[in-house]
N, C-alpha and C positions, 0 to 999 in steps of 0.2 A: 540572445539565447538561440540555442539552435531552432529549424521549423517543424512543425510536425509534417509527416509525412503518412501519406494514407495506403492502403492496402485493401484487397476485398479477401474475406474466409469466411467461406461456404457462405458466402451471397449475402454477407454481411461486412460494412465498410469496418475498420480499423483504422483509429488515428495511435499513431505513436511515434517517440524519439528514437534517433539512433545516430548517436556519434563515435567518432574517434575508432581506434583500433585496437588490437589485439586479444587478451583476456576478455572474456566477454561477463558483461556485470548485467544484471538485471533488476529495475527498479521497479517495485507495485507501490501504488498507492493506496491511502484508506479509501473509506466508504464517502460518498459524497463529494470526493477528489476527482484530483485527473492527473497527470504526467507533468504538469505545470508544477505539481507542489518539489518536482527535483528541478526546480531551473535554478540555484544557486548551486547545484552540486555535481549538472551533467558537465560541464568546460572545465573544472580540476580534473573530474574522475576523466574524462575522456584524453588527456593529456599523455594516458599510458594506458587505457583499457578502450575495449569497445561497448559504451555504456546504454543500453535501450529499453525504454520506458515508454509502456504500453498505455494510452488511456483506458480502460478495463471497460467490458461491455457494459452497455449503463450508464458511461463514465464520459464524461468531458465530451471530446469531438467523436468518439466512436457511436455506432448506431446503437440504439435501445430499446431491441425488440420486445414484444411478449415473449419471455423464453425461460431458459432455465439460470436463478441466480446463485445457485448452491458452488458451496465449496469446490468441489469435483468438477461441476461443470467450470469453473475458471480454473482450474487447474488445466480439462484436456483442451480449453483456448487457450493458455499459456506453450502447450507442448505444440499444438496446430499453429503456433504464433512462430516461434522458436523453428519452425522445420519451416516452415514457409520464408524465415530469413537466413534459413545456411547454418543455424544454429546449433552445435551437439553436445553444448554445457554451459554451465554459466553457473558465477554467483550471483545465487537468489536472496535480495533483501526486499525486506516486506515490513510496510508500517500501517499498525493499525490492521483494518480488514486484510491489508495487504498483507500482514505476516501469519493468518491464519490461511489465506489462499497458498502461502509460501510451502507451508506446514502440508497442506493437503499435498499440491506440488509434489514435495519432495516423498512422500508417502505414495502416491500413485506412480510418480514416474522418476525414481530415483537414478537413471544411469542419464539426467541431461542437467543433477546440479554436484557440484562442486563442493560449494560452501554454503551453510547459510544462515543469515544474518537477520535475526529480528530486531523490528525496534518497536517498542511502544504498545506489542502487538495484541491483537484479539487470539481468542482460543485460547488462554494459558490460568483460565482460573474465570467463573460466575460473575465477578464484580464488573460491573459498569453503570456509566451515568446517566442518571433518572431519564433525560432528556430523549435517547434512545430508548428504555424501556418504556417511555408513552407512545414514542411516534411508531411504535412496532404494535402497541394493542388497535383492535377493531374501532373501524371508523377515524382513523389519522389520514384517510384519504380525503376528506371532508373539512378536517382543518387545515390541511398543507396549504392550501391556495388560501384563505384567509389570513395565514399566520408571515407569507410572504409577497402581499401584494404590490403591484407595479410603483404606485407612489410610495410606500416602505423604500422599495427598493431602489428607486429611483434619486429619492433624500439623501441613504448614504452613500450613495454613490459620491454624490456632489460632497458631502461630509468628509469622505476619503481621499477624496481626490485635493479639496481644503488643506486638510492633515497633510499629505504628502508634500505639497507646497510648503509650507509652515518647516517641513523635516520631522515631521513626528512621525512614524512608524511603530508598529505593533503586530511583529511578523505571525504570534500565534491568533491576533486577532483577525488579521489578514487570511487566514486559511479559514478561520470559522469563517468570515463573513463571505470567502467564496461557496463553500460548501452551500450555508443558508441560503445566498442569492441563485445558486441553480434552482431549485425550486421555484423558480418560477417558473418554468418550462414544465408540463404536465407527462412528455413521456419521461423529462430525466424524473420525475416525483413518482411515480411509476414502478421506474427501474430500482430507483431506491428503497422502495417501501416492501419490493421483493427480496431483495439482495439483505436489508435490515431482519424484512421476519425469517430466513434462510438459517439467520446465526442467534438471534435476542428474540426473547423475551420479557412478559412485564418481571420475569423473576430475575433476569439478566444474561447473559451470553447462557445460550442454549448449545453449544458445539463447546466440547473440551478437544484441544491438540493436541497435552501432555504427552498421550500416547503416541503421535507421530511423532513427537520431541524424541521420545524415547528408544524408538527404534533407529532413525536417523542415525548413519554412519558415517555422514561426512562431517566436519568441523562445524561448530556452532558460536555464534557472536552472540549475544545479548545488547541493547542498549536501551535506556530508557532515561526518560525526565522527573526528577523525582517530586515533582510538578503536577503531575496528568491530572489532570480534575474527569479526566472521561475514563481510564483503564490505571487502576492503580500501580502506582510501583510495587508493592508487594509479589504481582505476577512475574515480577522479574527474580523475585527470589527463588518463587515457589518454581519457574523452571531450571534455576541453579541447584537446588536442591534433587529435583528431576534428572537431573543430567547434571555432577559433578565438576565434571571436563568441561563446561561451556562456559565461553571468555562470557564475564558480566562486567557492564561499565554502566554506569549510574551516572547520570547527569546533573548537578546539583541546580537546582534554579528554572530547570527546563521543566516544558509542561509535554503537550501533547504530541507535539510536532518539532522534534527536534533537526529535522533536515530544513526547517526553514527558523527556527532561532538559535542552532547552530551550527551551520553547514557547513563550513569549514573541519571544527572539532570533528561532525562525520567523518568527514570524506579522511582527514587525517589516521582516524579507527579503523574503516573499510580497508585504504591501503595499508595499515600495517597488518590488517588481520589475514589478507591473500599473501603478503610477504613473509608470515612467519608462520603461514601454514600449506603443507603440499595441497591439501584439496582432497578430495575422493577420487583413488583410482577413477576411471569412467571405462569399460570396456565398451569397447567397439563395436554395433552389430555385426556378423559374419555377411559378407558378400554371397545371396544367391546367386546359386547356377544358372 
């Protein structure tokens, strides 16, 4: 897979991918991810696009200040992201937290996306799973570091690494058990427990995006697993319903993380979805004098 590659904005480091050429695609990931969760999908897609994928503040290798985790604010790092690498559109897909940050994105700064493609995502309806509606109430700073400690995490390590041997894999299990094992790092627990209370609470996702859905004039994908044990499928209805015109493909079998139990099938979707759709005009800012 390709490497990450780093960058400073506004005096804060940035790890992210960025392969291949032309069309330029852009991948967010969810909440407690990083840019890692597209390594089975960035070497098809970059075959015929220019595919980059940000680790998100908070997130993976980038730094995880005391700062702002909101919506909005990943959004104008997306567009300070985007101008910093030559970037003046892109399709925008977003899974998980990523497709409510997408949502905002395209709502604040709609002349840099194109298309856009949620999968799995938050923002689209209240429901979500218990597991986030506790670690977001008072006092989950307190349990983080007991509920993930270094011998914990140290066992599956050796447990996973066993299984991989053996051939057994379990790609949606593989992503929770990365998410899980960051926490043990107390600034990424930190970052998390802001960017989580940002969006949920104990009553469950506290941001609705419907509305950015709705305004949105460029083409819209849907995809989702009809699996999710964390964000129900139902949200995929209820933004079909929302928005008529938006391509919805349903995954049978798939759970939360469909770019890593099936990446292929994505990256097959993604490409036919930029090939049978022109995109959103993008007007050009005018050259000052």
């Amino acid at each position: 897979m390709d490497e990450l590659k780093f960058l400073d904005l506004h005096g804060d480091q940035v790890a992210y991918r960025d392969e291949g050429q032309g069309d330029v695609i852009l991948l967010l990931h969810g909440m407690a991810g990083s840019s890692q969760t597209w390594r089975q999908m960035m070497r098809p897609l970059s075959r015929k696009y220019r595919v980059i994928a940000p680790d998100l503040p908070g997130h993976g290798r980038s730094d995880k200040p005391r700062s702002d985790y909101s919506l909005g604010a990943f959004a104008v790092f997306l567009r300070d992201l985007l101008d910093e690498l030559g970037v003046t559109h892109a399709t925008v897909v977003g899974q998980s937290l990523g497709g409510g940050i997408a949502m905002q994105f395209v709502y604040q700064h709609p002349d840099y996306c194109r298309r856009l493609i949620l999968m799995n995502s938050g923002g689209l309806g209240p429901d979500v799973g218990w597991t986030l509606r506790l670690l977001s109430a008072p006092g989950a700073e307190l349990i983080m570091p007991i509920i993930a400690p270094p011998p914990v995490l140290a066992a599956g390590e050796r447990v996973r690494s066993l299984f991989s041997k053996l051939g057994i894999s379990s790609p949606r299990g593989g992503e929770i058990w990365n998410a899980y094992s960051s926490f043990a790092d107390a600034e990424t627990r930190q970052a998390f427990l802001r960017t989580l209370r940002s969006v949920v609470d104990y009553r469950g996702q506290a941001v609705s995006a419907l509305n950015r859905l709705h305004v949105a004039t460029m083409p819209v994908m849907v995809i989702w697993g009809d699996q999710d044990a964390i964000i129900p499928v139902e949200h995929a209805y209820s933004a079909h319903e929302t928005r008529p015109d938006v391509r919805l493909e349903v995954l049978a079998g798939v759970g939360h993380f469909p770019q890593v139990e099936r990446p292929m099938e994505v990256v097959d979707l993604i490409d036919d979805f930029i090939a049978t759709t022109a995109g959103a005009d993008i007007e050009q800012p005018a050259t000052q004098a």
